[in-house]
N, C-alpha and C positions, 0 to 999 in steps of 0.2 A: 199358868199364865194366860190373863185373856188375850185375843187377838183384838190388835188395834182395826180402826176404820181405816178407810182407805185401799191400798196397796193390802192388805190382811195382812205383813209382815207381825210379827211376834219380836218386841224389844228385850232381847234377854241383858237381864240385869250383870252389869259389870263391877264389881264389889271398887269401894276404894284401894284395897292392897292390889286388887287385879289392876287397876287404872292405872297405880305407879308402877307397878310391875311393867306395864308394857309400853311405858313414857319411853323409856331409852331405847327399846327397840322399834319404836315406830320412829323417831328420830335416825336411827343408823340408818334404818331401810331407806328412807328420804332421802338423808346427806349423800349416800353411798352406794343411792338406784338400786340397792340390792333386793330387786326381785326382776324370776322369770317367769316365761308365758306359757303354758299348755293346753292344747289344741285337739277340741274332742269334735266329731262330724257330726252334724245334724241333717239327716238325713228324708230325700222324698222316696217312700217306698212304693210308691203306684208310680212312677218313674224311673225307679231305683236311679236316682241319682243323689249326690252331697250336695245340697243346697248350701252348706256352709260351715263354720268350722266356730263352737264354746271356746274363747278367749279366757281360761283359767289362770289367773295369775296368784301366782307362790310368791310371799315375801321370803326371804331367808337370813338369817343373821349365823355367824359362826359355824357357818355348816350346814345348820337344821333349816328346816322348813317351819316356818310361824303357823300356828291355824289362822286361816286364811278369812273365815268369818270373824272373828275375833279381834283381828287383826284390823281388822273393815271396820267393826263397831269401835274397836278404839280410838281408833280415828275422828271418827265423828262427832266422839265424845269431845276428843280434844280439840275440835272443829280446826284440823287438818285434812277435811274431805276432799276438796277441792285439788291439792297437792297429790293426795294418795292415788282418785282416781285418771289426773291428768298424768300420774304416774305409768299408773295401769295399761292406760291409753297409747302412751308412748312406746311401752316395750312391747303390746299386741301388736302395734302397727309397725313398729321397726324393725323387730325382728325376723318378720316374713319379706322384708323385702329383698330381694334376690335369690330367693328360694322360689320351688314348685304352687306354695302360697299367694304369692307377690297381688294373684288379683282374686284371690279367694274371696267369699263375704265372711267377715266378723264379725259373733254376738261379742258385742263386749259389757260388764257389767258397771253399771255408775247407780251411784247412791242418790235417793230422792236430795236431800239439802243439794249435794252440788248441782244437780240443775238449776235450783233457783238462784246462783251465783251468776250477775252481770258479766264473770271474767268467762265464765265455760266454755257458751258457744263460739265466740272470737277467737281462743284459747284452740279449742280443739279442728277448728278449722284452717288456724295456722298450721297444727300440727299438720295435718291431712297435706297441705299445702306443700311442707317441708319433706313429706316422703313421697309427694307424686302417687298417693293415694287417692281415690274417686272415693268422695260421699256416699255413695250408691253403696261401695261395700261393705259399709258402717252400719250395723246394726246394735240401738243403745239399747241394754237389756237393764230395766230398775227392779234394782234388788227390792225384796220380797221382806228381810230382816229390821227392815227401818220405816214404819207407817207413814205413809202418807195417803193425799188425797188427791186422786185424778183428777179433779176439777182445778186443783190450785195451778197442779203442773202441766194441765191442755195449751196454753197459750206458750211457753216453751217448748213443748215437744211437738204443734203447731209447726213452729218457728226451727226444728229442727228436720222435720220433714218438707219445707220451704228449701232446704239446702240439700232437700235428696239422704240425706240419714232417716234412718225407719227407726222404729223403736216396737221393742217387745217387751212386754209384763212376766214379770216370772213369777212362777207360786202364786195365781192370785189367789186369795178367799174370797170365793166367789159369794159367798152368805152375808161376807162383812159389804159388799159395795151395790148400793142401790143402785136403781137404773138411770137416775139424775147424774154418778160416775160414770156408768157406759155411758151416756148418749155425751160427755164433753170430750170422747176423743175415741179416737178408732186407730187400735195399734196396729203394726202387719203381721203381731204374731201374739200370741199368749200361749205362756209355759204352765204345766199342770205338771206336780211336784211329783218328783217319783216315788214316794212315799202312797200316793192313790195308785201307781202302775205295776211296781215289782208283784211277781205272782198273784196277778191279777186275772188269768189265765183260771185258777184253782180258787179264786176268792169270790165267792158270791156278795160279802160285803162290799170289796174294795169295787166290783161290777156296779150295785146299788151305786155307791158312790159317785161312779165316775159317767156313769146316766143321770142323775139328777146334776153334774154340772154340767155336762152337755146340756142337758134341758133349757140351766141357767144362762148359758152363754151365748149372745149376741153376734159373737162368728166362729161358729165350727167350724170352719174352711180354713184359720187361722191357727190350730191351736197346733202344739209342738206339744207330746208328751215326753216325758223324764221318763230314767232307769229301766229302759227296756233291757234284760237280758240273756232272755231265754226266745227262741221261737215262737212256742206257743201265746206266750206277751204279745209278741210283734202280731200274730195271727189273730188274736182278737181284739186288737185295736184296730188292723185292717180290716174286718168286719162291721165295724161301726161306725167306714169310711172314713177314720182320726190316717191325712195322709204325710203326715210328721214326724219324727222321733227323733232320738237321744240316746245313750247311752254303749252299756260295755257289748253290748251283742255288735254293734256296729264301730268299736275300736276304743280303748280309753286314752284319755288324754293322757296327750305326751307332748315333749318338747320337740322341735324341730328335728333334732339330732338323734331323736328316738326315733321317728313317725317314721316309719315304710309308708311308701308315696302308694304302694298298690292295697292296702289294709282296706281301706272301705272298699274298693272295686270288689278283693275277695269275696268280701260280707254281703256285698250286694249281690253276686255273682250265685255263692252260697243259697242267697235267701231266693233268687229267681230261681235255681234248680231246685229247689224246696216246692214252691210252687206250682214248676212242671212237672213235678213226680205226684200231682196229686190230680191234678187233670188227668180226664182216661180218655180224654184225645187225641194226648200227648203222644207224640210216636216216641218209639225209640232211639232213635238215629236223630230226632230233638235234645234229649236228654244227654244222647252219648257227645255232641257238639258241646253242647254246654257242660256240661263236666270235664272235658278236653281243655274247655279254656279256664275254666280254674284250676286245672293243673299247671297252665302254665304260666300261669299269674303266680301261683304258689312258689312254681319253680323259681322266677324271677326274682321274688319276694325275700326267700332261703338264699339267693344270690346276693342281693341288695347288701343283706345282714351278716354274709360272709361267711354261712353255715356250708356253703358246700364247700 
């Protein structure tokens, strides 16, 4: 399949038995709100701090869990976009409220079509409105799956960083968008698919690769990569000054009622004593401090979950 222009999203064909196959359950999930939210950190590692938290949202019918990309394209098909991700929207932001979350920032994902719907931004700013949520921790992230073209959708997403919501590109292909699409808007983050990152460490191709889109891209100081899961990942993306990531090395998504509140601190905590073991200025009585206190984050951790 070729990659479309624009957004470089890839439109995978949805057969007609698939389309009816998944009428009724994109209806229940609607009628019946039945979906929830899972929450993976995105993480500044030259700060080590959570910059913020992937809004994954699971539809589920009868138990199971929907594919969640499929699910998205169905939709769209049936130009039910608008509903699904005002849906989306609603249980990201609801659900964290009264929780350790409540003022976290949110990628949350919305489809190119519903931005250019009149109802969105009124729509989602009531929402905002109605859970005593700040703009500021809104971050719209347009999916990658459904082409579109930067230039159409600058004067909305203009108009939504006027109200303090930021917006992030995910997966772009960066091959498919000319520089007439960079220069009609400047997001505050761009995602690089984890597909260019996993064992990236050991790949001299997936290296080529992920140099010539740095080359290509107009703000490396923005970019966010995907699928970090190993150290050595994270070690040579921090060498290339990329001060963003994603993935399982720093916690998988989880629901509220999964999430250990201390799981990124570990990870972070982990990845600095990693660091200082590698410095030979590093005293010892550094190292043994800092290991101390991930022991007792861990400790706490093992508490939280009930294991001791």
């Amino acid at each position: 399949m070729k990659p479309q222009p624009g957004g470089g999203g890839v439109i995978i064909p949805i057969t007609p038995l698939n389309y009816i196959e998944a009428d009724p359950s994109l209806s229940w999930v609607l009628n019946e709100r039945s979906l929830f939210t899972m929450y993976q950190p995105i993480v500044d590692h030259q700060r080590l701090t959570v910059i913020g938290y992937e809004a994954l949202s699971r539809p589920h019918l009868g138990g199971h869990v929907l594919a969640p990309e499929r699910f998205f394209q169905s939709a769209g098909m049936q130009h039910r976009h608008l509903e699904v991700d005002l849906l989306a929207l609603r249980t990201a932001v609801g659900t964290i409220q009264e929780s350790p979350l409540a003022r976290a920032t949110l990628f949350i994902n919305v489809m190119p079509p519903t931005l250019l719907e009149k109802k969105f931004i009124p729509s989602l700013l009531q929402l905002l409105k109605e859970y005593g949520c700040a703009a500021q921790q809104i971050v719209i992230e347009i999916i990658e799956y459904i082409s579109y073209d930067l230039r159409v959708l600058a004067p909305i997403l203009r108009e939504l960083e006027a109200h303090g919501i930021r917006v992030a590109l995910d997966d772009v292909n960066l091959q498919e968008m000319g520089m007439d699409e960079w220069n009609a808007f400047t997001p505050a983050y761009v995602k690089l698919d984890r597909k260019m990152i996993q064992g990236i460490s050991v790949s001299q191709h997936k290296q080529r690769m992920l140099d010539e889109a740095l080359q290509q891209l107009p703000w490396q100081d923005r970019v966010i990569v995907e699928g970090i899961e190993h150290e050595e990942d994270l070690h040579y993306i921090e060498q290339l000054g990329i001060r963003y990531s994603q993935g399982f090395y720093f916690g998988l998504p989880m629901t509220l009622r999964q999430m250990p509140w201390l799981q990124s601190t570990i990870a972070l905590q982990r990845h600095e004593l990693f660091l200082l073991s590698r410095q030979r200025s590093t005293k010892k009585e550094e190292i043994l401090k800092k290991s101390q206190m991930l022991d007792l984050n861990l400790l706490a951790f093992h508490a939280f979950n009930g294991d001791l």
